[in-house]
C-alpha positions in Angstrom: 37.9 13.2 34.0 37.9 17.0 33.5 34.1 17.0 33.2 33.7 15.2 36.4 36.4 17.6 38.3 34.1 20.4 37.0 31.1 18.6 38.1 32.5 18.4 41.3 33.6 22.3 41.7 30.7 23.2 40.5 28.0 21.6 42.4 27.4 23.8 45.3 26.1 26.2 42.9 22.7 26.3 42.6 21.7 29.4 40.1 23.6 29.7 36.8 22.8 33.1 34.6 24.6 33.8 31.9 24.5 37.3 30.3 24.8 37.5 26.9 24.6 40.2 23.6 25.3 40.3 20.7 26.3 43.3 20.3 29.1 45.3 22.2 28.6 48.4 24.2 24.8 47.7 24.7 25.1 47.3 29.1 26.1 43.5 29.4 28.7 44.2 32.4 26.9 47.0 33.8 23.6 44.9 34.0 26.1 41.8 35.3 27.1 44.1 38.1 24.2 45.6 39.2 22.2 42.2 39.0 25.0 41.1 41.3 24.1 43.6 43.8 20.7 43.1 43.4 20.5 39.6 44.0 23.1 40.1 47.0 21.0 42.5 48.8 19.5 39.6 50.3 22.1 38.9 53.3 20.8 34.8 52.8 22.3 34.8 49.8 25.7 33.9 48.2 26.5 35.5 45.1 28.9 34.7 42.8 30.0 37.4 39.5 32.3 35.6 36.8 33.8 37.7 34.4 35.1 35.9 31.1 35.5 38.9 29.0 38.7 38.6 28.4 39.7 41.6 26.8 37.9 44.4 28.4 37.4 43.1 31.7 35.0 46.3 33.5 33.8 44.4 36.1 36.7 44.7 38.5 36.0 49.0 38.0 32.5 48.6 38.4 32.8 47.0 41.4 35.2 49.0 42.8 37.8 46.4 43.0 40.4 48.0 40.8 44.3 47.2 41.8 42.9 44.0 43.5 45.0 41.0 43.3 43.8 37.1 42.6 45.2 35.2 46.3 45.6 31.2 45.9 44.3 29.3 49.1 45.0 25.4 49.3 41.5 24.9 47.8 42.3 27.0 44.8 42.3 30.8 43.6 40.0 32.8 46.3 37.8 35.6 44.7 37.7 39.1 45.5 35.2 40.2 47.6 33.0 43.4 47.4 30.6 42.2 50.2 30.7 39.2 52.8 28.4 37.9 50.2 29.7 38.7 47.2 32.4 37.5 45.2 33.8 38.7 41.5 37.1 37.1 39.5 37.9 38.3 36.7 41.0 38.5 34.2 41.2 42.0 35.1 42.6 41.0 38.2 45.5 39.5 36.8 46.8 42.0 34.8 49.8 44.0 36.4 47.9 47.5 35.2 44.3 47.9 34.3 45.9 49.3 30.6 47.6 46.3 29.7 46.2 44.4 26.6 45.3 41.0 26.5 46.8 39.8 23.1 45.7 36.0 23.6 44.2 33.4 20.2 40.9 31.2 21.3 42.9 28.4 23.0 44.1 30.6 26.0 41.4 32.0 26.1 39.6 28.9 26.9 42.2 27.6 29.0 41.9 30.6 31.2 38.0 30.3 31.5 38.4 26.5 32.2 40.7 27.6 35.2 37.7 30.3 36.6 35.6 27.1 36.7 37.5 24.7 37.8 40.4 26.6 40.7 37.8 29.4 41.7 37.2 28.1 45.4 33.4 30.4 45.2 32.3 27.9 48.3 28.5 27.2 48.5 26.6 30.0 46.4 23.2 30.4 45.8 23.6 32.7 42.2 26.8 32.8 39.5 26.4 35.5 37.0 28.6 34.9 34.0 29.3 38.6 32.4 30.6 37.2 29.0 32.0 39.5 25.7 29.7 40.6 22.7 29.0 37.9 19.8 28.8 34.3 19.7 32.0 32.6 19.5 34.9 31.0 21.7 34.3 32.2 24.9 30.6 31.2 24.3 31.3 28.1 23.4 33.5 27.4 25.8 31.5 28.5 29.0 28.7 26.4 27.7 30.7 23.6 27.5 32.2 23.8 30.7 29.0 24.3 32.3 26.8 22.0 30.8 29.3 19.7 32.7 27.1 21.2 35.8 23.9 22.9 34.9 23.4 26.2 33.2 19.3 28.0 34.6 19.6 30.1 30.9 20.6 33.2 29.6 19.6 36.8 30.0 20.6 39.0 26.9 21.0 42.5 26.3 19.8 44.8 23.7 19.4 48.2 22.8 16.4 49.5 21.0 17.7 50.1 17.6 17.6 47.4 14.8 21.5 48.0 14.3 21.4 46.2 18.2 18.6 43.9 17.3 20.2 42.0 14.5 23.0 40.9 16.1 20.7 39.7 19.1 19.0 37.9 17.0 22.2 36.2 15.7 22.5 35.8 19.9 19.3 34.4 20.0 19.7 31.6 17.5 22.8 30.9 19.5 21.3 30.1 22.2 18.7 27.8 20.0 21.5 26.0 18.6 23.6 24.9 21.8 20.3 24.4 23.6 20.9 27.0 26.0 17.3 27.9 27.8 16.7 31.8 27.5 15.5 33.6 30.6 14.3 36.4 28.8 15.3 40.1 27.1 16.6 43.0 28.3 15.8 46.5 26.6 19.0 48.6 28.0 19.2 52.4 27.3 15.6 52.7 26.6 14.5 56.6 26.2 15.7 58.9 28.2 13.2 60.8 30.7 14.8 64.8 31.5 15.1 65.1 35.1 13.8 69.0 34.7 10.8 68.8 32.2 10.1 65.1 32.5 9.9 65.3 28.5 10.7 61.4 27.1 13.4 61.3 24.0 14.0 58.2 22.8 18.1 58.3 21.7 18.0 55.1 20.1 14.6 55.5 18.2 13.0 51.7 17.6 12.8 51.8 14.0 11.4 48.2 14.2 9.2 47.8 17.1 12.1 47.4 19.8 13.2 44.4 21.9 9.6 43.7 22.8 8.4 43.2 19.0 11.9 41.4 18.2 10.6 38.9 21.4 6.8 38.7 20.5 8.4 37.3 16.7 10.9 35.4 18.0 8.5 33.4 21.1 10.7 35.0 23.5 10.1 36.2 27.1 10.9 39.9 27.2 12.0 41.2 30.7 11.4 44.6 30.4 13.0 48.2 29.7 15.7 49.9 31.5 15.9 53.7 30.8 19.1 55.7 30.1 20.0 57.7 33.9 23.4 59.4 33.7 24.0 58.2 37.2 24.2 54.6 36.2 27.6 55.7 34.6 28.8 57.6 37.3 27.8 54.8 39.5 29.9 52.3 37.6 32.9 54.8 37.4 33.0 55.5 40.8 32.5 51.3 41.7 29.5 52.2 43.7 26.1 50.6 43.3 23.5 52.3 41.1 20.3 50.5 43.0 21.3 52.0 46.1 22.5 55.4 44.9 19.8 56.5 43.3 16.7 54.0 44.7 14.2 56.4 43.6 15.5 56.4 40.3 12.8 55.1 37.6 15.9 52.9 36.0 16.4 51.1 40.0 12.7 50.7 39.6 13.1 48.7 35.8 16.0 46.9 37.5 14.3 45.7 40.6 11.4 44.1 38.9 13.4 42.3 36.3 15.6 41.2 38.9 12.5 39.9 40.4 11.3 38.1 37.1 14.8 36.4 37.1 15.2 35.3 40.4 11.2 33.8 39.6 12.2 31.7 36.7 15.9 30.4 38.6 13.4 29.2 41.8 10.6 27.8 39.3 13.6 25.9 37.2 15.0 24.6 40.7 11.4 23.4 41.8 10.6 21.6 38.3 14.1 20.0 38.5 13.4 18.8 42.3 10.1 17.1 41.0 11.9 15.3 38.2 14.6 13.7 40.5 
């Protein structure tokens, strides 16, 4: 019964992309957002942003949606809009200060991400992005779960260049394997840094091993591409504003746009190849 009263909430979504590390601190909510507002540009499109990290919900600042409060609507909790066609929820937004602490164990923290899925009235949207905590435990399993009970397009995951980052990818990685959860691809976040005056290249988080892009030629994994360190994109995510269209000549907006691209090619071709089979 509750998989069927998912099924049902969930099937006027059409895209699901979950975004996944590892590691902690390495871009996940930061590429969540700006993917958001990438895929969003297009007016045609519905856009949906989930965020199930429970204990340090950013999305709500990034988005400039601090202070916002959840509203409940006769077809369930209505999300918090940043444009006509974007939507975000997140725990965040049900917190009476964006210092408290969520102190919760595993089982409210499932319950609450069960809720997101099932109360969330998103209406008809063409993309949910799933912002989700590092590692590989409850709230992973759990959004799997849940969604499985719909369909999940596969996961895009987030690295930084150093092997420090890359071993617990890998551990991300074989996560994914195990709960047969498709991968999408790899992201290298933070990757050199160009100096806006001598246009000099320093790489802060050397690639001692190769980078993301060896780790996904070992590993039979598509690798998305590499996102350089621009001190705007923090500003950008302080301030709630969008990075693409702050600073579109930025060489970082150009790495986003194409891998945006590359994602929103595999979420049609997966749509396509799951037409023909039915």
């Amino acid at each position: 019964a509750e998989a069927a009263e998912l099924r049902e909430r969930l099937r006027s979504v059409k895209h699901t992309v979950l975004v996944l590390s590892g590691k902690g601190g390495v871009g996940k909510s930061t590429f969540s957002a700006l993917l958001a507002h990438g895929l969003a540009a297009d007016e045609a499109k519905q856009v949906a942003l989930l965020d199930v990290d429970i204990c340090g919900p950013s999305i709500p600042k990034m988005m400039g949606l601090e202070g916002e409060q959840v509203h409940q609507s006769g077809s369930g909790w209505s999300p918090v809009y940043v444009e006509e066609n974007l939507g975000v929820m997140s725990v965040g937004f049900l917190l009476s200060s964006p210092d408290d602490a969520v102190i919760w164990r595993g089982p409210k923290k499932n319950g609450l991400i069960k809720q997101f899925l099932r109360d969330v009235d998103w209406g008809e949207i063409d993309y949910l992005i799933v912002d989700t905590p590092p590692g590989t435990s409850d709230e992973h399993l759990s959004i799997v779960q849940y969604l499985s009970a719909a369909h999940i397009d596969g996961a895009v995951i987030i690295t930084t260049p150093q092997e420090v980052s890359l071993q617990d990818v890998r551990k991300e990685i074989n996560f994914c394997h195990k709960v047969k959860l498709p991968i999408i691809g790899v992201v290298e976040n933070m990757s050199g840094f160009i100096c806006p005056k001598c246009k000099n290249e320093s790489q802060i988080f050397p690639p001692t091993t190769g980078g993301a892009e060896k780790m996904c030629q070992n590993l039979n994994v598509s690798f998305l591409g590499k996102v350089p360190l621009d001190p705007q994109i923090g500003k950008s995510c302080d301030k709630g504003q969008s990075f693409l269209s702050e600073a579109p000549e930025s060489p970082a907006t150009t790495s986003y746009r194409n891998i945006i691209q590359r994602i929103q090619e595999y979420c049609d071709q997966r749509h396509f190849q799951e037409e023909k089979i039915i």
